[in-house]
ZADO-1210 file (C-alpha; in nm, 4 decimals, padded with zeros to 6 digits):
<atoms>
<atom x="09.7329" y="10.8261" z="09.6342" code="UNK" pos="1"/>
<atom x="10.0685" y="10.7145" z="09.4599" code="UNK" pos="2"/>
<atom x="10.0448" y="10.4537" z="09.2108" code="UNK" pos="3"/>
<atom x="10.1947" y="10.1625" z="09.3586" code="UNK" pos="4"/>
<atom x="10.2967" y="09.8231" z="09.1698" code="UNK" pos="5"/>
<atom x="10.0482" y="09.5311" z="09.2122" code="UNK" pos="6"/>
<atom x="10.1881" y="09.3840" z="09.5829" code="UNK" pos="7"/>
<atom x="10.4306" y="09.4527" z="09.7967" code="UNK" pos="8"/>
<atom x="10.6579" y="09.1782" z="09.7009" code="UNK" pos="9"/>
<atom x="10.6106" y="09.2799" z="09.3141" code="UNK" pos="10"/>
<atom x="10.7513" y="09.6524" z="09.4287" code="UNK" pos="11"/>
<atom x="11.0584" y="09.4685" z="09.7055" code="UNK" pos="12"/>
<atom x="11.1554" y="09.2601" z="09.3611" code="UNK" pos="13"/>
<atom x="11.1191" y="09.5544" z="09.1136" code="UNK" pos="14"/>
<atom x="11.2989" y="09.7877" z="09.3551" code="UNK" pos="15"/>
<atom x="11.6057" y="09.5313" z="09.3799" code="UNK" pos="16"/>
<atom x="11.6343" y="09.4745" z="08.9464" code="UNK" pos="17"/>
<atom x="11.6680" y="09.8150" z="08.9332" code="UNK" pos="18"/>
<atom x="11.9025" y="09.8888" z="09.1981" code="UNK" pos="19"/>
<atom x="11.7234" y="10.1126" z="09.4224" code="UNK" pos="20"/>
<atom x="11.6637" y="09.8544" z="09.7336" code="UNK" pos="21"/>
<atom x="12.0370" y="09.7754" z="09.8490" code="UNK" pos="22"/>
<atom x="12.1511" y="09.4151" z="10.0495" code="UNK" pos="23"/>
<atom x="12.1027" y="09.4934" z="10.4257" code="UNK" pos="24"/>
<atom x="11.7817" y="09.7307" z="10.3723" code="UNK" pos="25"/>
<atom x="11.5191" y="09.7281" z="10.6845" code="UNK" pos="26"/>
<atom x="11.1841" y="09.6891" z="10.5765" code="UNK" pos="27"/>
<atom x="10.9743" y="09.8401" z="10.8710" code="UNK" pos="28"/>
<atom x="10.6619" y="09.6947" z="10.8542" code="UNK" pos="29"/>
<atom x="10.4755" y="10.0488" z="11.0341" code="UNK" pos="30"/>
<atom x="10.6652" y="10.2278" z="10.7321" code="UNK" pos="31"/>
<atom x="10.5260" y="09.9722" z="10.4537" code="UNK" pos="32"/>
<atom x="10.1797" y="09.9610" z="10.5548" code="UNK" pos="33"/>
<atom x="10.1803" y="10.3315" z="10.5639" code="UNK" pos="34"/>
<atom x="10.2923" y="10.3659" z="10.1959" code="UNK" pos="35"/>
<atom x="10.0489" y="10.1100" z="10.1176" code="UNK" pos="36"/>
<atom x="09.7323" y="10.1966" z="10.3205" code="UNK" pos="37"/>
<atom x="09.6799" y="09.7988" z="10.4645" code="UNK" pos="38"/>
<atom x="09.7233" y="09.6571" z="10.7711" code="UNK" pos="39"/>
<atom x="10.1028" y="09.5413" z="10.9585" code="UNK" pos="40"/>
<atom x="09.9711" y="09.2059" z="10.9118" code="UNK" pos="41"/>
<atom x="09.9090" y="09.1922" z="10.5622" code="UNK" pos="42"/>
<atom x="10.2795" y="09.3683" z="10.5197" code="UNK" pos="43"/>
<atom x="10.4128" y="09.0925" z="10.7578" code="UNK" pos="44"/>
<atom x="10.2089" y="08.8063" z="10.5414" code="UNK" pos="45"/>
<atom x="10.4220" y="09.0037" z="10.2148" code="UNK" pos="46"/>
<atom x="10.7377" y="08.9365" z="10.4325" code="UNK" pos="47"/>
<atom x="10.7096" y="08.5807" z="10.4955" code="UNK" pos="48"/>
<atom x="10.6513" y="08.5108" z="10.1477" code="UNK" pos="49"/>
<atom x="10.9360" y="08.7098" z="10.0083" code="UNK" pos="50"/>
<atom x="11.1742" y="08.5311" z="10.3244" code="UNK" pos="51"/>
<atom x="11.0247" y="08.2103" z="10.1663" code="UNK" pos="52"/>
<atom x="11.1662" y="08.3568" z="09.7837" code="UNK" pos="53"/>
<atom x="11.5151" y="08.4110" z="09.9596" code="UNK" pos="54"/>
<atom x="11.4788" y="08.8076" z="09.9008" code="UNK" pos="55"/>
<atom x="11.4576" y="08.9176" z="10.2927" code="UNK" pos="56"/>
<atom x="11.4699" y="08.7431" z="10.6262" code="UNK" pos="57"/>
<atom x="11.3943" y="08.8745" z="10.9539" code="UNK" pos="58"/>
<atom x="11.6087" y="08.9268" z="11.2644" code="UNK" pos="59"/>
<atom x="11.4741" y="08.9114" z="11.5943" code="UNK" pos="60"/>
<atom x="11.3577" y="09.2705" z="11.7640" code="UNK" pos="61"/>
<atom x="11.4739" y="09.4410" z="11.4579" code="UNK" pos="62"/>
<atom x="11.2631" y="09.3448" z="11.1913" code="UNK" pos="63"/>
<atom x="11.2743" y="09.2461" z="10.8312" code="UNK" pos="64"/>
<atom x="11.6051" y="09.3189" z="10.5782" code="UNK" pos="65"/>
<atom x="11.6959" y="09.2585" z="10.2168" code="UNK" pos="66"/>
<atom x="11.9211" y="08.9703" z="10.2346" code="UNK" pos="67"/>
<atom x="12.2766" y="09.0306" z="10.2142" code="UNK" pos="68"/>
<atom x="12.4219" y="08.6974" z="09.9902" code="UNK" pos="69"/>
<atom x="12.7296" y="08.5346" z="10.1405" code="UNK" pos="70"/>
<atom x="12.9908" y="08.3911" z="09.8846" code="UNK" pos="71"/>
<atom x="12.8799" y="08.0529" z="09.8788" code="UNK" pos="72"/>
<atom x="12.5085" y="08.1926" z="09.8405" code="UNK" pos="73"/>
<atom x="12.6373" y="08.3957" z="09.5696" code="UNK" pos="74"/>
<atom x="12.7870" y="08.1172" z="09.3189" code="UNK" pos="75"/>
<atom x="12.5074" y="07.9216" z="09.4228" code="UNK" pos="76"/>
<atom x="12.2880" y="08.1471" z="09.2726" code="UNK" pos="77"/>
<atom x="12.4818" y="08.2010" z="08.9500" code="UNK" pos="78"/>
<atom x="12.5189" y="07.7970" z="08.8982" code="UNK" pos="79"/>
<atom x="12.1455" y="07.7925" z="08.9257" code="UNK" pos="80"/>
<atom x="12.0628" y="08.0703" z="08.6389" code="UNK" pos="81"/>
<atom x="12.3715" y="07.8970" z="08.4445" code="UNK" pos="82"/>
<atom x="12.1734" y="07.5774" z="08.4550" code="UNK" pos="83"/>
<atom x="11.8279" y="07.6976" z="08.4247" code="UNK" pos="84"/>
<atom x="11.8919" y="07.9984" z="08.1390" code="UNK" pos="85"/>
<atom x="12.1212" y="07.7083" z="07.9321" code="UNK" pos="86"/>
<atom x="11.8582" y="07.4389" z="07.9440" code="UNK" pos="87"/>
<atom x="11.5933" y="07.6627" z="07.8780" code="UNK" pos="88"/>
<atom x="11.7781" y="07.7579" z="07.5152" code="UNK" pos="89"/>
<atom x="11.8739" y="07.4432" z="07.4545" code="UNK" pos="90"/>
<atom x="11.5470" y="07.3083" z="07.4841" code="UNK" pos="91"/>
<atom x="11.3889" y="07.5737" z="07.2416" code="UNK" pos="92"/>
<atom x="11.2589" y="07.4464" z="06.9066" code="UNK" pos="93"/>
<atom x="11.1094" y="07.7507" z="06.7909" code="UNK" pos="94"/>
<atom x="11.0214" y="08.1350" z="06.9578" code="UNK" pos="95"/>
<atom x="10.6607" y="08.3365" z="06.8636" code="UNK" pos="96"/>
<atom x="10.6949" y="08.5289" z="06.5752" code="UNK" pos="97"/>
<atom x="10.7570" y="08.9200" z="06.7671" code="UNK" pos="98"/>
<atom x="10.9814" y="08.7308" z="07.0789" code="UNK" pos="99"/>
<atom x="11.3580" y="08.8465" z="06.8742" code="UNK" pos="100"/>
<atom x="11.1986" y="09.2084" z="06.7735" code="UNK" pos="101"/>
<atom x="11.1029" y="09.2581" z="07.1011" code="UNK" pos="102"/>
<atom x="11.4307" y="09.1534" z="07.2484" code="UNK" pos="103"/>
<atom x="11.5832" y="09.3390" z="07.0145" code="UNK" pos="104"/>
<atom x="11.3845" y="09.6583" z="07.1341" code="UNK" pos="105"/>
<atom x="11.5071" y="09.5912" z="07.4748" code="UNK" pos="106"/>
<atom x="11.8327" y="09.5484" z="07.3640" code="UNK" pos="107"/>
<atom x="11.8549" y="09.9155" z="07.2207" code="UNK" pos="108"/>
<atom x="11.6977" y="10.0154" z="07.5439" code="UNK" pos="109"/>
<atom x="11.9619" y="09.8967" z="07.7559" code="UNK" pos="110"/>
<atom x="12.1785" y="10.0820" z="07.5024" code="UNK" pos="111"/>
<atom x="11.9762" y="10.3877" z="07.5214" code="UNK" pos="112"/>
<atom x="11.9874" y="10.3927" z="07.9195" code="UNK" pos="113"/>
<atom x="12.3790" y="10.2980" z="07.8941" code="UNK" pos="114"/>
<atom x="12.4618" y="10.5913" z="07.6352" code="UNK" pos="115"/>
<atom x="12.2415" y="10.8081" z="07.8808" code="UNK" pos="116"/>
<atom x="12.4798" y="10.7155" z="08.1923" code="UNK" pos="117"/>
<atom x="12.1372" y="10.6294" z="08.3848" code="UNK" pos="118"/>
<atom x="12.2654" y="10.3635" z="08.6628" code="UNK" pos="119"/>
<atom x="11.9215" y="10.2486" z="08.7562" code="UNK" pos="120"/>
<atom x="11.7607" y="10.2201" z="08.4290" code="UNK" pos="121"/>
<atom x="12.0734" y="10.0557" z="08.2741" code="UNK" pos="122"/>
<atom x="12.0400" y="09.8069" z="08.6179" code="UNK" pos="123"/>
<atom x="11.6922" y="09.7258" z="08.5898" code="UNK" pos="124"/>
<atom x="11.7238" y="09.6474" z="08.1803" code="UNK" pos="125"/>
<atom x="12.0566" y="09.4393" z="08.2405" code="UNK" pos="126"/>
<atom x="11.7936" y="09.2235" z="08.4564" code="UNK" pos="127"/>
<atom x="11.5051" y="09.2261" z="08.2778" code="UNK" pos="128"/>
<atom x="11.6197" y="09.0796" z="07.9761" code="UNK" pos="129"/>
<atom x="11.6888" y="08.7108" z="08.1334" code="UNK" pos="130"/>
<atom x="11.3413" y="08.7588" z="08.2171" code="UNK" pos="131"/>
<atom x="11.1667" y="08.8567" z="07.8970" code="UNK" pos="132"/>
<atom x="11.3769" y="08.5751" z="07.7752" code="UNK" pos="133"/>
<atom x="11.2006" y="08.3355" z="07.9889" code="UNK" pos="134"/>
<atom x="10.8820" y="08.5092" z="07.8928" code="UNK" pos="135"/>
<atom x="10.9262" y="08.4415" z="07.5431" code="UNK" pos="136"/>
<atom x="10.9713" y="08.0686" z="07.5970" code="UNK" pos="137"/>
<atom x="10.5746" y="08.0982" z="07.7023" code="UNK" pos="138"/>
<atom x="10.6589" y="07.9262" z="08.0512" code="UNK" pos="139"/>
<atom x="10.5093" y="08.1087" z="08.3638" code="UNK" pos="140"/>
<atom x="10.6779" y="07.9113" z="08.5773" code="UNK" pos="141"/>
<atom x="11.0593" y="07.9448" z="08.4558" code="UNK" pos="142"/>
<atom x="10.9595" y="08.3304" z="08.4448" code="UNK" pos="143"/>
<atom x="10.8917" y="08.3737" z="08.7885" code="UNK" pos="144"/>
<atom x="11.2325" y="08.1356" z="08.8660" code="UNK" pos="145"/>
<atom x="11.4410" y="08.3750" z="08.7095" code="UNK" pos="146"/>
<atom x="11.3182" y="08.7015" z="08.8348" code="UNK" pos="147"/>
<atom x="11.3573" y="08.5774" z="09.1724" code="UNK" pos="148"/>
<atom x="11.7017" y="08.4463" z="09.0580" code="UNK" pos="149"/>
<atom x="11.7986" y="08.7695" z="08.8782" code="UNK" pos="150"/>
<atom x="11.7035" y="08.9620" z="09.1847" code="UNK" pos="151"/>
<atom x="11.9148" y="08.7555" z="09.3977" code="UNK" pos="152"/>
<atom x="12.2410" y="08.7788" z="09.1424" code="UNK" pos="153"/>
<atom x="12.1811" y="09.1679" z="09.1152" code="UNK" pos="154"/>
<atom x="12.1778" y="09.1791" z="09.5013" code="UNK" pos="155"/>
<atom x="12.5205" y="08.9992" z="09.4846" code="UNK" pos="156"/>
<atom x="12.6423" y="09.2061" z="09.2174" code="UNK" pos="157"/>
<atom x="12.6113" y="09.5328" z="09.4268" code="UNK" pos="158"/>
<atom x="12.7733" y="09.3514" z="09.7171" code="UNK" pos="159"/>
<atom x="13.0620" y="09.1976" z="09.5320" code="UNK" pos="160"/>
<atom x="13.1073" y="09.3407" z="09.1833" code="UNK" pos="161"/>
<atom x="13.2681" y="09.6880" z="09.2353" code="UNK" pos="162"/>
<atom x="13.2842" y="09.7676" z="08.8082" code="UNK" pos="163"/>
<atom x="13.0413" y="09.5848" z="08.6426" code="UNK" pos="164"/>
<atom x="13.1118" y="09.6057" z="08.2774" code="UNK" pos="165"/>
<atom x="12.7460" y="09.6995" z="08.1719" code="UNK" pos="166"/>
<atom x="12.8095" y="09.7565" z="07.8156" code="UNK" pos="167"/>
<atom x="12.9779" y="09.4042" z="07.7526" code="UNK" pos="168"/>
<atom x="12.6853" y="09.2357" z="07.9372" code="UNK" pos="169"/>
<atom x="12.4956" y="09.4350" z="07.6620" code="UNK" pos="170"/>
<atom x="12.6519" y="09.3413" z="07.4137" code="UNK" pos="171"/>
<atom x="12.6363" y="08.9577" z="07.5260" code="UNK" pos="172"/>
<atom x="12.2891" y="09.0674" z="07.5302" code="UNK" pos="173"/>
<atom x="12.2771" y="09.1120" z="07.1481" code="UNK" pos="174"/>
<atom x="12.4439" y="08.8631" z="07.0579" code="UNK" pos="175"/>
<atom x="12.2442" y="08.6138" z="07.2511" code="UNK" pos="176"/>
<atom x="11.9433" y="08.7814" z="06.9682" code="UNK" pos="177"/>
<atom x="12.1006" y="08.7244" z="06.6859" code="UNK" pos="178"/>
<atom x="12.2332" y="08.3677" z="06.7329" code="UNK" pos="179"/>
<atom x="11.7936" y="08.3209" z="06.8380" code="UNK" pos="180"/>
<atom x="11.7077" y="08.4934" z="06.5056" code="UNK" pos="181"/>
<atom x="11.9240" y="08.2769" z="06.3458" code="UNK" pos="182"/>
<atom x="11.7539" y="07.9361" z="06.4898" code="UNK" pos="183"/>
<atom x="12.0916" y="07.8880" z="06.5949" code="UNK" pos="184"/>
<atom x="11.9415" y="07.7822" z="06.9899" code="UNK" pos="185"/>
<atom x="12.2612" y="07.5652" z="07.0967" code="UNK" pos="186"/>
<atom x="12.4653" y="07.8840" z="07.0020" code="UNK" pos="187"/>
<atom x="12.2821" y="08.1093" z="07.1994" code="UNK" pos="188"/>
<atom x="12.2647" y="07.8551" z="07.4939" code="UNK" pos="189"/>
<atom x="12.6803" y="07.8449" z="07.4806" code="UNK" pos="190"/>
<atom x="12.6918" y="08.2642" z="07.4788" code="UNK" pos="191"/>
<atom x="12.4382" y="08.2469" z="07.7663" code="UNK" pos="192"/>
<atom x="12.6599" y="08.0442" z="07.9606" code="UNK" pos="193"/>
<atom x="12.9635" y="08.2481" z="07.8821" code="UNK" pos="194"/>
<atom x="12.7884" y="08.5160" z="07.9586" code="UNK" pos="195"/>
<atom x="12.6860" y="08.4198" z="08.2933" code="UNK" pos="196"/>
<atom x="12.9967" y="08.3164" z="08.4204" code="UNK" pos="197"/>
<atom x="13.1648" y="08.6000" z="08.2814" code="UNK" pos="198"/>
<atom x="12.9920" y="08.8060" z="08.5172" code="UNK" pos="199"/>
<atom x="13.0210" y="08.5368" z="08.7850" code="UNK" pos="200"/>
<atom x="13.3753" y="08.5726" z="08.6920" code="UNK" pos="201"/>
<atom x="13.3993" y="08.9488" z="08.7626" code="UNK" pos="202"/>
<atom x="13.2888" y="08.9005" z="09.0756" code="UNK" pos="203"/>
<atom x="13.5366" y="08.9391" z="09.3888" code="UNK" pos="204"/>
<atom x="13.3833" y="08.7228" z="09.6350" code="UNK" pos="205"/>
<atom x="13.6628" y="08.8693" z="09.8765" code="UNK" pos="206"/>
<atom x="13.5535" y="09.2061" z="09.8804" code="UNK" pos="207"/>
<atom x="13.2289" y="09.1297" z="10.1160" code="UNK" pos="208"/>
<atom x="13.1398" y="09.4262" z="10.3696" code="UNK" pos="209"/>
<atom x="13.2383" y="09.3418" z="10.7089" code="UNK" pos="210"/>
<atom x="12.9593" y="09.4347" z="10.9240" code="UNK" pos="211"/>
<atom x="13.1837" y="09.5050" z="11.2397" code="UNK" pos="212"/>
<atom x="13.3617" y="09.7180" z="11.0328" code="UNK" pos="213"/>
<atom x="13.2499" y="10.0456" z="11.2153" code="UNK" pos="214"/>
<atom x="13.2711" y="09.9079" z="11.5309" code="UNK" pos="215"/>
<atom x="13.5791" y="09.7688" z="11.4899" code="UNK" pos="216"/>
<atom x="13.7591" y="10.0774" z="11.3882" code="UNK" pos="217"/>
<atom x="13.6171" y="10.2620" z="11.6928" code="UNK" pos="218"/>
<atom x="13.7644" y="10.0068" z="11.9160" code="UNK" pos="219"/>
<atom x="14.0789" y="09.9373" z="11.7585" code="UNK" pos="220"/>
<atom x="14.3852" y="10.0575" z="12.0146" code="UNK" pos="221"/>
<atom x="14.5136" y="10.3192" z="11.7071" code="UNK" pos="222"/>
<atom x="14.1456" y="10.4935" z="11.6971" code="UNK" pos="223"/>
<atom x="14.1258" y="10.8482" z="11.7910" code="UNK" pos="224"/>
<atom x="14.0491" y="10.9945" z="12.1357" code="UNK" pos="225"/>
</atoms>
């Protein structure tokens, strides 16, 4: 049998950071409990808790999707990494002793997986970092906040951001280190906010898919016979 991450939801969330599980997904429960070898009920239990998280919800007779943010849910969820990711920096008094080499590290991977032209691995890195970030400041709890938040943006990002400039959010990235090997915390928390809504910024929160789109061309009075 495939080696499969620890739970379902851990696999839904890892899938999203690194771009392979798209807004507007079905999840069929027969299809999930297959891959996993358990029960449609404990898939189902998976569900609920990830609807709870804000990464799916379920629609009736059709079963469960990855959410699809609207605009408003969108800058929501930037406002809330602006003022969790700031906070967190500006409270920091001191990081353990390997937390900027291994940020660094994961800095030259994103760089790595950008020189390479790999999408998903350059995706999932972009992510990752805000969380090993969190990790470092030794708190479980803001950890697990921002991976469900950095989902969330990502899932808005493929929606609404049509260009993402990778390699400046990688850069960003860096300097965020530096300014942290420095000491210089209240420096790093002002890049991390212009950072954020940088990307907020290169959003177009216009651009969202009409889901009618389809049907509406087939019915339109110009369509062909």
């Amino acid at each position: 049998m495939t080696q499969l991450p620890d739970s379902i939801e851990d696999s839904v969330i890892s899938a999203i950071l690194g771009g392979r599980l798209r807004p507007g997904t079905r999840l069929g429960e027969a299809k999930l409990a297959e891959v996993y070898g358990v029960s449609r009920t404990r898939v189902r239990e998976a569900m609920m808790r990830l609807e709870t998280r804000g990464i799916v919800h379920v629609s009736a007779r059709r079963g469960w999707f990855v959410v699809e943010p609207s605009a408003t849910e969108a800058r929501a969820a930037f406002q809330a990494r602006r003022v969790i990711e700031t906070g967190m920096l500006r409270d920091l008094h001191t990081l353990p002793g390997d937390a900027v080499a291994h940020l660094r590290a994961h800095v030259e991977e994103e760089r790595e997986a950008l020189h390479t032209g790999h999408v998903g691995s350059r995706t999932c890195l972009l992510g990752d970092f805000h969380i090993h970030l969190a990790h470092a400041f030794g708190n479980p709890f803001l950890t697990d906040i921002l991976r469900d938040l950095t989902a969330r943006t990502t899932l808005v990002s493929m929606l609404y951001q049509s260009d993402q400039d990778a390699a400046a959010s990688s850069d960003d990235h860096a300097g965020i280190v530096t300014l942290l090997a420095d000491g210089d915390y209240a420096g790093a928390a002002r890049l991390m906010d212009e950072h954020i809504r940088r990307v907020e910024d290169g959003l177009d929160l216009a651009a969202a898919p009409d889901p009618l789109a389809g049907l509406r061309e087939i019915l339109s009075p110009g369509a062909p016979a």
